[in-house]
N, CA, C and O atoms as CSV, one atom per row, in Angstrom:
chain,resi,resn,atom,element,x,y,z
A,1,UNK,N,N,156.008,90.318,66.173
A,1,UNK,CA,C,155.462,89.923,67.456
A,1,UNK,C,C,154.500,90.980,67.994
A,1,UNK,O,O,153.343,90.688,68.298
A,2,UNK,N,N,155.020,92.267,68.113
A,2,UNK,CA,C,154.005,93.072,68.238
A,2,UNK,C,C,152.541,93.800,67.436
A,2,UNK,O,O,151.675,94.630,67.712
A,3,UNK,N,N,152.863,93.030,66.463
A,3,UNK,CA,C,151.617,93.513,65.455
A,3,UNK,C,C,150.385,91.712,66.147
A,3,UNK,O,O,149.229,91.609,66.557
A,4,UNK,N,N,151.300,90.902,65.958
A,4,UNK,CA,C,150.417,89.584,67.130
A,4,UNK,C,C,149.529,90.184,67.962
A,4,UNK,O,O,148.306,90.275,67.856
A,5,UNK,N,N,150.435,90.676,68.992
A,5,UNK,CA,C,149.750,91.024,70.362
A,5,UNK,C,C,148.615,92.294,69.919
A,5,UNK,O,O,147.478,92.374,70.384
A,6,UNK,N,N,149.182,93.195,68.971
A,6,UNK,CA,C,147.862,94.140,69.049
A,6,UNK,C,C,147.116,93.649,68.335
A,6,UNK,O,O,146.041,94.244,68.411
A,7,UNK,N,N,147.082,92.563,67.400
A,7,UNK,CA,C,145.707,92.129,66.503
A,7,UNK,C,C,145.109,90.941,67.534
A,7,UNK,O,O,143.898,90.940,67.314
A,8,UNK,N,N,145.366,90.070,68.416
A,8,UNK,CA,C,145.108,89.826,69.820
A,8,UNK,C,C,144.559,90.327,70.767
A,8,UNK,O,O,143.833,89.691,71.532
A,9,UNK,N,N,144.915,92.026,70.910
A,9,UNK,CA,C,143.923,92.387,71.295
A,9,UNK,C,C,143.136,93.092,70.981
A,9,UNK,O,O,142.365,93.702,71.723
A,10,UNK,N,N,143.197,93.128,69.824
A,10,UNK,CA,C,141.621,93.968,69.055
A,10,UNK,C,C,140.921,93.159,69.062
A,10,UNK,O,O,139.906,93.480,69.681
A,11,UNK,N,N,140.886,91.997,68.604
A,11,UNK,CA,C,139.857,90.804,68.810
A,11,UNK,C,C,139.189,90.245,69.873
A,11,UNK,O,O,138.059,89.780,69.723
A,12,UNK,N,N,139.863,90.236,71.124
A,12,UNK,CA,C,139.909,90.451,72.176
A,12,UNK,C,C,138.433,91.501,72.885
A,12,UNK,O,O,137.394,91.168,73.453
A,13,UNK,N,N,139.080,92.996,72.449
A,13,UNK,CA,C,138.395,93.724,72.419
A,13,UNK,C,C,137.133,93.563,71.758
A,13,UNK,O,O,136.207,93.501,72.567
A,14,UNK,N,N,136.739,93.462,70.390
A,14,UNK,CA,C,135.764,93.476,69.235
A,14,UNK,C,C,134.795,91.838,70.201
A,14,UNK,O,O,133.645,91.943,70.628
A,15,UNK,N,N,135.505,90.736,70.302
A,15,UNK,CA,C,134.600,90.111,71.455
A,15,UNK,C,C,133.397,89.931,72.574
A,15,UNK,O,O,132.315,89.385,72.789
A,16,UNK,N,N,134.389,90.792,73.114
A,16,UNK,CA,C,133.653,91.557,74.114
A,16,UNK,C,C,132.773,92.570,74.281
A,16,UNK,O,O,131.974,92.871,75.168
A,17,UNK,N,N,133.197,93.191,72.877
A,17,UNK,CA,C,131.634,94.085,73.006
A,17,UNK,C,C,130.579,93.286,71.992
A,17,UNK,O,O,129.466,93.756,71.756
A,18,UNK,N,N,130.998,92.151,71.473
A,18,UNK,CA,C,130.049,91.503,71.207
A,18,UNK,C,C,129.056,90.734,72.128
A,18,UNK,O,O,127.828,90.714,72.052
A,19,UNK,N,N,129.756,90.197,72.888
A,19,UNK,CA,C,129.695,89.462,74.536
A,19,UNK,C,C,128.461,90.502,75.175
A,19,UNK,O,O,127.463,89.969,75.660
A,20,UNK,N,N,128.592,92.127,75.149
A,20,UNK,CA,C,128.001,92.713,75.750
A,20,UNK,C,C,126.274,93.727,75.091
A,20,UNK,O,O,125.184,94.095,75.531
A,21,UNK,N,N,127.120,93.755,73.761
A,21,UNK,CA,C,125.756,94.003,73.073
A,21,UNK,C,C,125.234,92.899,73.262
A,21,UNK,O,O,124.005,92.973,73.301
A,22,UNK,N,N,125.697,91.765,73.416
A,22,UNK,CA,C,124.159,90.737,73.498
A,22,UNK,C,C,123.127,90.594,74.334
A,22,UNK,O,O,121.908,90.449,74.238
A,23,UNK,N,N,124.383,90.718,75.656
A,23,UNK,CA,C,123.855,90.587,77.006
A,23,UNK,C,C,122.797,91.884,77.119
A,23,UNK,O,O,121.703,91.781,77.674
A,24,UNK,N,N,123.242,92.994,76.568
A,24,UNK,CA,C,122.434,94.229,77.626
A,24,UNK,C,C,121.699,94.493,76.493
A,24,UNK,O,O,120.572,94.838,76.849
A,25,UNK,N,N,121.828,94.494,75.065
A,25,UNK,CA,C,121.015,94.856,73.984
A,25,UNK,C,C,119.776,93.533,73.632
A,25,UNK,O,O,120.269,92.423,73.429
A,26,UNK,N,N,118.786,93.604,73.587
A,26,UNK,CA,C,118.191,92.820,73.429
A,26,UNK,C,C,117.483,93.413,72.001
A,26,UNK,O,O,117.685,94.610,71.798
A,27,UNK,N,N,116.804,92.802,71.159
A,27,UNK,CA,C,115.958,92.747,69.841
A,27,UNK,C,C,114.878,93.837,70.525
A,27,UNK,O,O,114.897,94.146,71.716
A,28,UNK,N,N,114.219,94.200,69.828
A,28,UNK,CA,C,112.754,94.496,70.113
A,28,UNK,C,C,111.870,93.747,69.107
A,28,UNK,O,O,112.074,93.316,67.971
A,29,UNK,N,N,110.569,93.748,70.129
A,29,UNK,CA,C,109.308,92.961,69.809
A,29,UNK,C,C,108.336,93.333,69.549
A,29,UNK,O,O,107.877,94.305,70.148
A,30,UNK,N,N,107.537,92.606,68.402
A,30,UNK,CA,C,106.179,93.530,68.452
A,30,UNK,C,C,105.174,92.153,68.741
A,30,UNK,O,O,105.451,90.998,68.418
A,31,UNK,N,N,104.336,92.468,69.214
A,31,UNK,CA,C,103.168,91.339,69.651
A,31,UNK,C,C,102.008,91.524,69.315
A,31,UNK,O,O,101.483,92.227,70.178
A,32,UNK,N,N,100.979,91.162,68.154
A,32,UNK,CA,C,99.868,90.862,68.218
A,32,UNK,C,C,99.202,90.300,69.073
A,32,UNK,O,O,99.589,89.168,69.363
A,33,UNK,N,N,98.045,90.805,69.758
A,33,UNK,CA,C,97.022,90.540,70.565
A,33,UNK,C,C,95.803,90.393,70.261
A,33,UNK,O,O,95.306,91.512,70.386
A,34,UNK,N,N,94.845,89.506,69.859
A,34,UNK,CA,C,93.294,89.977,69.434
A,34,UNK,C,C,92.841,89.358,70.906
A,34,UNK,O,O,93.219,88.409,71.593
A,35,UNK,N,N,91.367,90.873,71.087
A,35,UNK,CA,C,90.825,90.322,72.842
A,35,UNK,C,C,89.416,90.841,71.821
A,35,UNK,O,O,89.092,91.680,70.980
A,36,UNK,N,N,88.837,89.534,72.681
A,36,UNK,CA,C,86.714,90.076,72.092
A,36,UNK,C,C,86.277,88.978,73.152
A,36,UNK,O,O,86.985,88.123,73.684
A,37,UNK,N,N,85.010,89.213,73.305
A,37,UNK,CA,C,84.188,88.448,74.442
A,37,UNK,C,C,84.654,86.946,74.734
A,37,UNK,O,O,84.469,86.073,73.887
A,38,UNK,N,N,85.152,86.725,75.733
A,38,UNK,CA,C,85.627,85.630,76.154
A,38,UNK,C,C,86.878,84.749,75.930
A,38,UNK,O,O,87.130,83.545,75.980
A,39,UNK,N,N,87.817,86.350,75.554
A,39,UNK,CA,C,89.023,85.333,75.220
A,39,UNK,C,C,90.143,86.935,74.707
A,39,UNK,O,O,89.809,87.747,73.844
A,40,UNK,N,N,91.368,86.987,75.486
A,40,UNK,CA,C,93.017,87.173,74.699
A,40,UNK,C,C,93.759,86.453,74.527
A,40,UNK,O,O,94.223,85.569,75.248
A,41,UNK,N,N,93.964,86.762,73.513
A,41,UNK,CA,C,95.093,85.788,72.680
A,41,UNK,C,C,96.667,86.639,71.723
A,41,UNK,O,O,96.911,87.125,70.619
A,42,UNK,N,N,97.309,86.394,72.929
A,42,UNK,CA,C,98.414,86.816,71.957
A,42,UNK,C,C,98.852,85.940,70.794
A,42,UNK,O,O,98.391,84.809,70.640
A,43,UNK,N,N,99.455,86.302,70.247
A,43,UNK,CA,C,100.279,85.865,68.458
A,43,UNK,C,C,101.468,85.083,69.353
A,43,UNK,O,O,101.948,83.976,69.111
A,44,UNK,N,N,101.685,85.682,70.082
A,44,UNK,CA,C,102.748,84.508,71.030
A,44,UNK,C,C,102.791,84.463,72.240
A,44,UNK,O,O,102.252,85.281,72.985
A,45,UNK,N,N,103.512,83.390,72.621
A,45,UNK,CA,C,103.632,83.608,74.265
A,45,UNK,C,C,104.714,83.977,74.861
A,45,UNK,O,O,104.532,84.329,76.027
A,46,UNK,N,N,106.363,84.050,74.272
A,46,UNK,CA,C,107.187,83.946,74.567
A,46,UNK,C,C,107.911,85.181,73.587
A,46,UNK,O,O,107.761,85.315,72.372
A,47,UNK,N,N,108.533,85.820,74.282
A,47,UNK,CA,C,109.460,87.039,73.680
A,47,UNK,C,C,110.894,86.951,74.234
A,47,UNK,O,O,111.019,86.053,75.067
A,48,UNK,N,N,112.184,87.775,73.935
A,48,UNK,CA,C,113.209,88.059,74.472
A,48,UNK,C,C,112.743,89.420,75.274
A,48,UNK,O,O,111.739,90.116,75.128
A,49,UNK,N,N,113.965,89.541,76.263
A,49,UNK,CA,C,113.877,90.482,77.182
A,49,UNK,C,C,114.007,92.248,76.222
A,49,UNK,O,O,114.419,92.097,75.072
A,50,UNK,N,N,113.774,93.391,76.524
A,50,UNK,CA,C,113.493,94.279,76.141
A,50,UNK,C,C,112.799,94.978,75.653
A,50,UNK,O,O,111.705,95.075,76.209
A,51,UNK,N,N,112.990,95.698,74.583
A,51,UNK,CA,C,111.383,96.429,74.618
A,51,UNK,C,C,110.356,95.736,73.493
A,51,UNK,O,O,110.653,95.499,72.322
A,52,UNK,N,N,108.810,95.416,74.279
A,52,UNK,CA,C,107.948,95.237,73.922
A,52,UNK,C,C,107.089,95.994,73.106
A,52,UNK,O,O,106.802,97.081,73.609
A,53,UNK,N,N,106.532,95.742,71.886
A,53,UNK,CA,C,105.345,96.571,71.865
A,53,UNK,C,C,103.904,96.052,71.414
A,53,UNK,O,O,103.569,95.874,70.243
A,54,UNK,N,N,103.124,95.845,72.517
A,54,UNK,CA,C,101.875,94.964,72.247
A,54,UNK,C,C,101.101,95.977,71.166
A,54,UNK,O,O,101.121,97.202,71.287
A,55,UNK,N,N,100.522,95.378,70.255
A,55,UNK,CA,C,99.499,96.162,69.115
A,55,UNK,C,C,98.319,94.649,69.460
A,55,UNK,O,O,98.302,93.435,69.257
A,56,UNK,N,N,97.463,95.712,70.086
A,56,UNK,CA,C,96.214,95.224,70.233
A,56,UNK,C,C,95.025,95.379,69.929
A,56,UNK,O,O,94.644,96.546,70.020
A,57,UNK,N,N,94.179,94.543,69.553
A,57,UNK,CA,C,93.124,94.454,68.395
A,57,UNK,C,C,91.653,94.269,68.610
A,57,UNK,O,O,91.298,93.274,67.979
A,58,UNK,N,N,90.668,94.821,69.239
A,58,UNK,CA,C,89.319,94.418,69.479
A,58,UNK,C,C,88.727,93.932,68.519
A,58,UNK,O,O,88.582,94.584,67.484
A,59,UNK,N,N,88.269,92.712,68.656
A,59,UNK,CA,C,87.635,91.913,67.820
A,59,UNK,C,C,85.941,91.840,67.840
A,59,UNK,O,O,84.938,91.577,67.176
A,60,UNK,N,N,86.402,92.245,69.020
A,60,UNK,CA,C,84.934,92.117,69.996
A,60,UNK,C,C,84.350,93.134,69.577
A,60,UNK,O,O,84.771,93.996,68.806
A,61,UNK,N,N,82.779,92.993,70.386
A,61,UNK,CA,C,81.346,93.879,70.294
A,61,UNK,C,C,81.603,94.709,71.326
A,61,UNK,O,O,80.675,95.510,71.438
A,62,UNK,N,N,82.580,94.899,72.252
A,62,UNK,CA,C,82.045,95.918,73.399
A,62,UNK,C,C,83.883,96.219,73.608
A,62,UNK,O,O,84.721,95.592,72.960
A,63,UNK,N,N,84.263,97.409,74.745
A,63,UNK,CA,C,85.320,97.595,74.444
A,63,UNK,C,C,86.283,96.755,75.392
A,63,UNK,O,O,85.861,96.047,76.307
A,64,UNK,N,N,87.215,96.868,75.168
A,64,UNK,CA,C,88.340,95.829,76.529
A,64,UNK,C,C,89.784,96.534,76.174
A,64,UNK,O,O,89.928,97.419,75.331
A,65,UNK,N,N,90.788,95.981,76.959
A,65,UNK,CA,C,91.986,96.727,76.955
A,65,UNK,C,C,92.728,95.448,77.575
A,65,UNK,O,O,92.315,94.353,77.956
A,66,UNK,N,N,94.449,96.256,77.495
A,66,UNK,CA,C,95.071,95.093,77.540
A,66,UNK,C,C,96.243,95.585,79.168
A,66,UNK,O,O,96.855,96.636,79.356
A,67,UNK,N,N,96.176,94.570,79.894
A,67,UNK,CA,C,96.908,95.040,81.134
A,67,UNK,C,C,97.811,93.747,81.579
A,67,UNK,O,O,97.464,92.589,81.811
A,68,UNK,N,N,99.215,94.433,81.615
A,68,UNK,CA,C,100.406,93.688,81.939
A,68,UNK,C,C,100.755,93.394,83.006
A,68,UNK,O,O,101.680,94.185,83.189
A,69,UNK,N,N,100.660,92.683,84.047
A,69,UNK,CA,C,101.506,92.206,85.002
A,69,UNK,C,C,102.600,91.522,85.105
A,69,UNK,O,O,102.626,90.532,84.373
A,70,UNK,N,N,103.693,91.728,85.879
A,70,UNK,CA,C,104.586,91.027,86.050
A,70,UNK,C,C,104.217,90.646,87.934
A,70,UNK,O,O,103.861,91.238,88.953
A,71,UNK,N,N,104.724,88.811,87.309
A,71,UNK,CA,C,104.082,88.022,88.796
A,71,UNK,C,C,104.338,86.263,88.264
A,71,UNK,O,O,104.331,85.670,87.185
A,72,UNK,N,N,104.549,85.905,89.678
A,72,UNK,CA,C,104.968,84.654,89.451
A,72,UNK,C,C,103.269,83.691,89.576
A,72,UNK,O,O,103.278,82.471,89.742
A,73,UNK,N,N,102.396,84.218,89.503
A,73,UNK,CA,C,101.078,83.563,89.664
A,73,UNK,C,C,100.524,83.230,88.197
A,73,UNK,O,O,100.882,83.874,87.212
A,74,UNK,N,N,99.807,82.389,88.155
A,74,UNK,CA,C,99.361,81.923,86.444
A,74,UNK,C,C,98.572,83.071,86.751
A,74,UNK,O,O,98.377,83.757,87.754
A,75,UNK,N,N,98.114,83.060,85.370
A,75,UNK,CA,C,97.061,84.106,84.715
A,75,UNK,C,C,95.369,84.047,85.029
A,75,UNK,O,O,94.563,84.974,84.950
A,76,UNK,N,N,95.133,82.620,85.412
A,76,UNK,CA,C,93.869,82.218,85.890
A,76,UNK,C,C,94.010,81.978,87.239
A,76,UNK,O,O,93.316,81.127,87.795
A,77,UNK,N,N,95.046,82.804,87.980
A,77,UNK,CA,C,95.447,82.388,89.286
A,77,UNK,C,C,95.142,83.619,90.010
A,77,UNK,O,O,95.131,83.482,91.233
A,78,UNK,N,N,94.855,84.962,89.494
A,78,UNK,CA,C,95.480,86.041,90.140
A,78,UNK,C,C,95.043,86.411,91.363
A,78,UNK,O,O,94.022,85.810,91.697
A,79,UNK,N,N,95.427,87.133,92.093
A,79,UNK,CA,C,94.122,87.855,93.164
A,79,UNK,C,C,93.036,88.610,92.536
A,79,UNK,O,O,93.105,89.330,91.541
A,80,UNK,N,N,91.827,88.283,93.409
A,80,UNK,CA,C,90.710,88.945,93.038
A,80,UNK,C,C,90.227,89.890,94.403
A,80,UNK,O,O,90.181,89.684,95.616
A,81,UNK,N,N,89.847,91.219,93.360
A,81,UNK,CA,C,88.836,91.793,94.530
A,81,UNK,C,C,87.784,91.248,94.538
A,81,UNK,O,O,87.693,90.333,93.720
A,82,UNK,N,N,86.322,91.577,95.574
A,82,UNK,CA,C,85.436,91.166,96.041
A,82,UNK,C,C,84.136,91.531,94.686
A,82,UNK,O,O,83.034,90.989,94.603
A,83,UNK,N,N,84.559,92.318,93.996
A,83,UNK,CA,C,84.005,92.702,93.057
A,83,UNK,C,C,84.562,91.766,91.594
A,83,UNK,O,O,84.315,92.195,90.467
A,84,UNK,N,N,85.104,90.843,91.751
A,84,UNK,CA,C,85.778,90.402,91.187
A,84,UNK,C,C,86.931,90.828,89.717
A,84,UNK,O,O,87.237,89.940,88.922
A,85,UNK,N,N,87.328,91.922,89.595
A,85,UNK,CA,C,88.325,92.625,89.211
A,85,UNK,C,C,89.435,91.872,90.016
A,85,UNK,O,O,89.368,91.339,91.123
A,86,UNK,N,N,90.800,92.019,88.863
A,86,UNK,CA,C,92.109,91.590,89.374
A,86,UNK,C,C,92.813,92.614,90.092
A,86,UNK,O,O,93.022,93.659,89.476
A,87,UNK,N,N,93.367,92.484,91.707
A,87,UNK,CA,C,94.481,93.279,91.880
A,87,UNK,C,C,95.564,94.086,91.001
A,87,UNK,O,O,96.684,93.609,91.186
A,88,UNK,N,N,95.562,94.720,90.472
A,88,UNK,CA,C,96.677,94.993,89.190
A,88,UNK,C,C,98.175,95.301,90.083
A,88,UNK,O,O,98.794,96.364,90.026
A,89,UNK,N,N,98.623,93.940,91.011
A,89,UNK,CA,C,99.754,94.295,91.998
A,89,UNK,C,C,100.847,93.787,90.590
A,89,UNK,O,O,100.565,92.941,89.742
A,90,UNK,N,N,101.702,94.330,90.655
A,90,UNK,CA,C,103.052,94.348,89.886
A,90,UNK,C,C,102.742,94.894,88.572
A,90,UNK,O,O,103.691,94.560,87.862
A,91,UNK,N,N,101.818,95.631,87.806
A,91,UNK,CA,C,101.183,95.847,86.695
A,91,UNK,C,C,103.077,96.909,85.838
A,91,UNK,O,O,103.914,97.752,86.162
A,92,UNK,N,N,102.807,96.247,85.004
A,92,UNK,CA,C,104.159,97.118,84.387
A,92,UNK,C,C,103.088,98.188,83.403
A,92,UNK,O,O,103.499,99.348,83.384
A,93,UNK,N,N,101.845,97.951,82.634
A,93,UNK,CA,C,101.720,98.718,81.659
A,93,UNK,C,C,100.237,98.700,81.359
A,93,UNK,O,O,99.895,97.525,81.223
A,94,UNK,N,N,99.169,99.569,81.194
A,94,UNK,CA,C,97.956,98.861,80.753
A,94,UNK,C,C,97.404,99.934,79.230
A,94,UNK,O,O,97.673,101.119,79.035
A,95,UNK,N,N,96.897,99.354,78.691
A,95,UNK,CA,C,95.857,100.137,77.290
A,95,UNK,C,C,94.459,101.236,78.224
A,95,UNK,O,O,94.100,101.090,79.393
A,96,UNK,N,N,94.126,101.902,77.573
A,96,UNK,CA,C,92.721,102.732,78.002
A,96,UNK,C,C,91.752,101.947,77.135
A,96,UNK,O,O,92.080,101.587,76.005
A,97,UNK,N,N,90.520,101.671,77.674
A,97,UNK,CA,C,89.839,100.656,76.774
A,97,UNK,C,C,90.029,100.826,75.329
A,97,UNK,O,O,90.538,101.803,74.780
A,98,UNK,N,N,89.693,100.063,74.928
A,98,UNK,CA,C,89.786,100.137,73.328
A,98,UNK,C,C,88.317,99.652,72.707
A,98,UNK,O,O,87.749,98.576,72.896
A,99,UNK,N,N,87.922,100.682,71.981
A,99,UNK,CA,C,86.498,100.521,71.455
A,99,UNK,C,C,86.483,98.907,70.510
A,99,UNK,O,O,87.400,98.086,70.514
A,100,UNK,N,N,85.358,98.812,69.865
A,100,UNK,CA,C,85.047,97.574,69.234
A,100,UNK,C,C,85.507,97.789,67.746
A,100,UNK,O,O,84.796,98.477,67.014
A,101,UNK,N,N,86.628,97.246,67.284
A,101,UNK,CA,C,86.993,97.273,65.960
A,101,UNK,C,C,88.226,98.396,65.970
A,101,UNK,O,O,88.456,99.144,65.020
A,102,UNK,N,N,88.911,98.376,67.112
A,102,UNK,CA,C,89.950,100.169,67.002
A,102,UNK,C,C,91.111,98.946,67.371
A,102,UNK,O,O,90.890,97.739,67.470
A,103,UNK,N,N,92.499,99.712,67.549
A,103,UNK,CA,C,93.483,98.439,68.041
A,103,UNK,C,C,94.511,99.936,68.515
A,103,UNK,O,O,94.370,101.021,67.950
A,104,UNK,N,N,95.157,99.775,69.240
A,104,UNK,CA,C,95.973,100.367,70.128
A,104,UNK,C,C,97.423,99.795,70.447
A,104,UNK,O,O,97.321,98.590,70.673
A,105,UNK,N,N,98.568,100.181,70.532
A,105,UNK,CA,C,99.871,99.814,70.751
A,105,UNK,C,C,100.267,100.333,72.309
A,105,UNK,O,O,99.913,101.390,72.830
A,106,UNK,N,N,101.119,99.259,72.903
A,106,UNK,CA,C,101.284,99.627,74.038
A,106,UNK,C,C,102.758,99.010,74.420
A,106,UNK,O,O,102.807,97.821,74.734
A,107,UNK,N,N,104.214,99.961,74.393
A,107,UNK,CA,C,105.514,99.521,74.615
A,107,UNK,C,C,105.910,99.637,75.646
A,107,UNK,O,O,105.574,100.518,76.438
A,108,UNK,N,N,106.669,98.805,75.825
A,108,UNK,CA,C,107.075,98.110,77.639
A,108,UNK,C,C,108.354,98.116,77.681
A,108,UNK,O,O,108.592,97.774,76.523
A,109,UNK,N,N,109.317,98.249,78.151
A,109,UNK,CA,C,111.150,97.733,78.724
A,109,UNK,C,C,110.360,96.423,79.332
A,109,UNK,O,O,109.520,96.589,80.216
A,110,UNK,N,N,110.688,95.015,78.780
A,110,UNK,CA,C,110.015,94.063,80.268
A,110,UNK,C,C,111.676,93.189,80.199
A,110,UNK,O,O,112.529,93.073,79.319
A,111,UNK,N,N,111.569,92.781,81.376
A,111,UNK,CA,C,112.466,91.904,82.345
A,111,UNK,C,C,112.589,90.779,81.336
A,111,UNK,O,O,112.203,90.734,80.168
A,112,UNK,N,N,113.251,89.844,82.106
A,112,UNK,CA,C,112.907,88.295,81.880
A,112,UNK,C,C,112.314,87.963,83.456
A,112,UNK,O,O,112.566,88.484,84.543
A,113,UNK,N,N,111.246,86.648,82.979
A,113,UNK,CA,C,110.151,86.489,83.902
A,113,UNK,C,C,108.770,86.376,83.582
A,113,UNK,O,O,108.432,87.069,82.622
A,114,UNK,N,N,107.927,85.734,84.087
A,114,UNK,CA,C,106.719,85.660,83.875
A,114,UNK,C,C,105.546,86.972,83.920
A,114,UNK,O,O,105.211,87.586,84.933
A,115,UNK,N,N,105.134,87.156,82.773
A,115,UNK,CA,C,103.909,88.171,83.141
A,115,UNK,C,C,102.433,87.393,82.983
A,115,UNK,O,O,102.396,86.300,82.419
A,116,UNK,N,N,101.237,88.010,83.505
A,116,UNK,CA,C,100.327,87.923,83.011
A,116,UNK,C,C,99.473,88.602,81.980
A,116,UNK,O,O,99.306,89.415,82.889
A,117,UNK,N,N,98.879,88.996,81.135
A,117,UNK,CA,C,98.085,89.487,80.361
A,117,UNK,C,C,96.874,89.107,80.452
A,117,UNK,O,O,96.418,87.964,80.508
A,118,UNK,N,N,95.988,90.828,80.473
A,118,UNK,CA,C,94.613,90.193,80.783
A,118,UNK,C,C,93.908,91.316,80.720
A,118,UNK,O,O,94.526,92.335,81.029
A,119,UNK,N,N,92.717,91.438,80.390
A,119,UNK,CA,C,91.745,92.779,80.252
A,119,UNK,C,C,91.056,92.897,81.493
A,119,UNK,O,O,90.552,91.808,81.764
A,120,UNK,N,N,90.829,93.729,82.333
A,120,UNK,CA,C,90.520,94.049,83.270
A,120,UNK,C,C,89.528,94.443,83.752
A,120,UNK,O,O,89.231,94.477,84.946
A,121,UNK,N,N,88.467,95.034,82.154
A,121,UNK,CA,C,87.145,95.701,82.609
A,121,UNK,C,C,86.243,95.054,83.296
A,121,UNK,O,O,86.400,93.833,83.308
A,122,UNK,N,N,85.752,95.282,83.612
A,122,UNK,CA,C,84.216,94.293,84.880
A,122,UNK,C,C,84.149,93.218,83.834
A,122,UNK,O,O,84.072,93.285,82.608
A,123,UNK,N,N,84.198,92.237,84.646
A,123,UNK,CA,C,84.074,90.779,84.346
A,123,UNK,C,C,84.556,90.349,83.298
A,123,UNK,O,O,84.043,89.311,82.878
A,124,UNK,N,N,85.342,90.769,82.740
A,124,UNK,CA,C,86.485,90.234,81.379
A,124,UNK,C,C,87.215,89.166,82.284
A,124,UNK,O,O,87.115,87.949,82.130
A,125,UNK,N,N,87.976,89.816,83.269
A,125,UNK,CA,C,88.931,88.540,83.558
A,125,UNK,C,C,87.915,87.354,83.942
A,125,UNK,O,O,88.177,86.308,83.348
A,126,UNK,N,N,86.839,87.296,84.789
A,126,UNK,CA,C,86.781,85.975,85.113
A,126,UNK,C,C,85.696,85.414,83.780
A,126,UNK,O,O,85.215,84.283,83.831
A,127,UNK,N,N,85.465,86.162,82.865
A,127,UNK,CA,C,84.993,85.669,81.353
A,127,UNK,C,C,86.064,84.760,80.706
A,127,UNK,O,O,85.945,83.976,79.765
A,128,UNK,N,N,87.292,85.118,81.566
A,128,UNK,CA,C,88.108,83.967,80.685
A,128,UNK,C,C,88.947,85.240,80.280
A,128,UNK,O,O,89.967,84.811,80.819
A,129,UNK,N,N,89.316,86.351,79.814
A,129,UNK,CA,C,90.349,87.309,79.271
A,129,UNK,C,C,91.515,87.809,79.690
A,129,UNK,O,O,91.819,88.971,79.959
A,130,UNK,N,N,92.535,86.201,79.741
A,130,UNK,CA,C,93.541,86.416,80.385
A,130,UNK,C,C,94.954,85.643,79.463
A,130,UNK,O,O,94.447,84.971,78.564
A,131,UNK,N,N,96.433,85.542,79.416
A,131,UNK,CA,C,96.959,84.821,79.156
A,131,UNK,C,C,98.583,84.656,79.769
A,131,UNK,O,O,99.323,85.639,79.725
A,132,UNK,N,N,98.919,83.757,80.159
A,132,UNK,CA,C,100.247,83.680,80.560
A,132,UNK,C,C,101.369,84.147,79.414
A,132,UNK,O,O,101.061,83.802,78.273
A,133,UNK,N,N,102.395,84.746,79.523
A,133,UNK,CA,C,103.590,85.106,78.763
A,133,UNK,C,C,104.935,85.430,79.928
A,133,UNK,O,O,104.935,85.924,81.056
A,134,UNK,N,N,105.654,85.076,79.344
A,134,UNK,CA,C,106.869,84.745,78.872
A,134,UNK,C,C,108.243,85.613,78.984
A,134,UNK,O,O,108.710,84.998,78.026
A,135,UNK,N,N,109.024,86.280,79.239
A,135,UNK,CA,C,109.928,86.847,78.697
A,135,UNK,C,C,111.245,86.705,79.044
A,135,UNK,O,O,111.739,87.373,79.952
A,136,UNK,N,N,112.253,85.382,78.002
A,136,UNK,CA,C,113.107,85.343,78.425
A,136,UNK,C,C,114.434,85.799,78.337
A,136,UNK,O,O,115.262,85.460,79.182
């Protein structure tokens, strides 16, 4: 009877930290990004929660970079300054431009919740260099 109860609760035990590595351990991710004149495009839209790591790719002729927001607004929604640049309000993470043909990695802890993605340099975003993602 007592060998029951303690193999009861080892299992018990062994459970639960299964229960909990799931919950608090999440996978890590890696994300392809290609951004060039008039367009980012991640490799996906949707990740699990934890750590990110965008590897991003200029495809393009001139340089651009890659900048993360977290925000419940679409991606073609954001605030604009008057100069038309995006507010970078909730920004979790951004790249330093990235020349034409170079690619750069950029790792995040992200939530679950909606981010935006989007290059930021003068007139990229409203060129269209933006994309909704994901993280659930």
């Amino acid at each position: 009877m007592k060998s029951g109860l303690i193999a009861a609760f080892v299992s018990l035990v062994a459970l639960a930290a299964c229960a909990t590595s799931g919950a608090a351990g999440s996978a890590n991710a890696t994300v392809k990004v290609a951004v060039k004149e008039f367009s980012l495009k991640p490799a996906v839209n949707e990740v699990s929660a934890g750590k990110v790591t965008f590897v991003v790719r200029n495809t393009g002729r001139v340089d651009h970079q890659l900048v993360v927001l977290r925000t419940k607004r679409s991606a073609k929604k954001l605030y604009l300054a008057t100069t038309g640049d995006v507010f970078e309000i909730g920004r979790i993470g951004k790249t330093t431009p990235i020349d034409a043909g170079r690619t750069k990695t950029l790792t995040l802890a992200l939530e679950q919740g909606h981010y935006s993605l989007l290059c930021n340099l003068p007139g990229h975003y409203k060129a269209g260099q933006f994309a909704d993602f994901t993280v659930r």
